[in-house]
N, C-alpha and C positions, 0 to 999 in steps of 0.2 A: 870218106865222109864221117859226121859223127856214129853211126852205126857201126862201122869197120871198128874205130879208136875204141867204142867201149867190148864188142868183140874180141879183138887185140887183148884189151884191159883183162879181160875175164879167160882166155886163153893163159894169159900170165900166171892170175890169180887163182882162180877155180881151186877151190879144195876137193869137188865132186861131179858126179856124173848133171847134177843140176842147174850149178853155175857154168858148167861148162854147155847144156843144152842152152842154156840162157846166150849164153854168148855164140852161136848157132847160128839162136833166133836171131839175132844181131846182123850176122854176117848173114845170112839169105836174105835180110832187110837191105843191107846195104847195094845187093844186087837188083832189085827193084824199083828202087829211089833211083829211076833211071829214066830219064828223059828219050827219046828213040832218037831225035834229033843229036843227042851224043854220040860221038864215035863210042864205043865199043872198048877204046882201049884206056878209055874212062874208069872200067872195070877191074881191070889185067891187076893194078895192086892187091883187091880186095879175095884175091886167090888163094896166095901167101895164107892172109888169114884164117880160109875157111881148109885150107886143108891140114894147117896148124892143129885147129878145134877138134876137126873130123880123126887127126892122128892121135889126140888124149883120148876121144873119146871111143875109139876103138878100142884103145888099149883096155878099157871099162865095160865095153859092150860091144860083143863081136857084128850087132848090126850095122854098126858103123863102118866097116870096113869096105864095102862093097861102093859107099857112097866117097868114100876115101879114094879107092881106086878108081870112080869117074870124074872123080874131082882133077888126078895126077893126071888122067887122060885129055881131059880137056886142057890143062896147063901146056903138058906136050904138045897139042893139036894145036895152039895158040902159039905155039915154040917162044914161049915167055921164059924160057933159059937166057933165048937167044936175047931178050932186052934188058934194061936196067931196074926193075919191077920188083926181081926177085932177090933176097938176099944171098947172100955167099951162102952163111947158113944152110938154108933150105934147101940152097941145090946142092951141098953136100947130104945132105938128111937123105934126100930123097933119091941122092945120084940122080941129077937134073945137067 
């Protein structure tokens, strides 16, 4: 959704630890904006993104890593390697 794309955007972009919370807030929004009546795998893209954010922004601030690693965890648990969601990319990044 538009939350995810300007997330993304700001993952890109981000000069700092602030743009890059900015774009966070973005991606935990884009999890919400969520109908229950959706499947679930409605979601599965917007992963990518937030562990994108969570990985700059560890790199800035070691609190973020914990939430980094339950991020990877849930991806795993989702076995979103296993689908077409995730880019080459990331599951190299992250050996996925």
């Amino acid at each position: 959704g538009m939350h995810n794309m300007l997330a993304y955007r700001l993952y890109e972009s981000a000069a700092g630890l602030n743009e890059l919370e900015e774009g966070l807030r973005h991606s935990n929004l884009s999890f919400t904006i969520f109908s229950p009546i959706e499947d679930e795998t409605f979601l599965y893209p917007f992963y990518e993104t937030k562990a994108l954010l969570l990985d700059r922004l560890s790199g800035l601030d070691g609190k973020y890593e914990k939430r980094l690693d339950l991020c990877l965890g849930k991806i795993r648990k989702l076995r979103l390697a296993d689908t077409d969601v995730l880019s080459k990319e990331f599951k190299t990044k992250f050996g996925l």
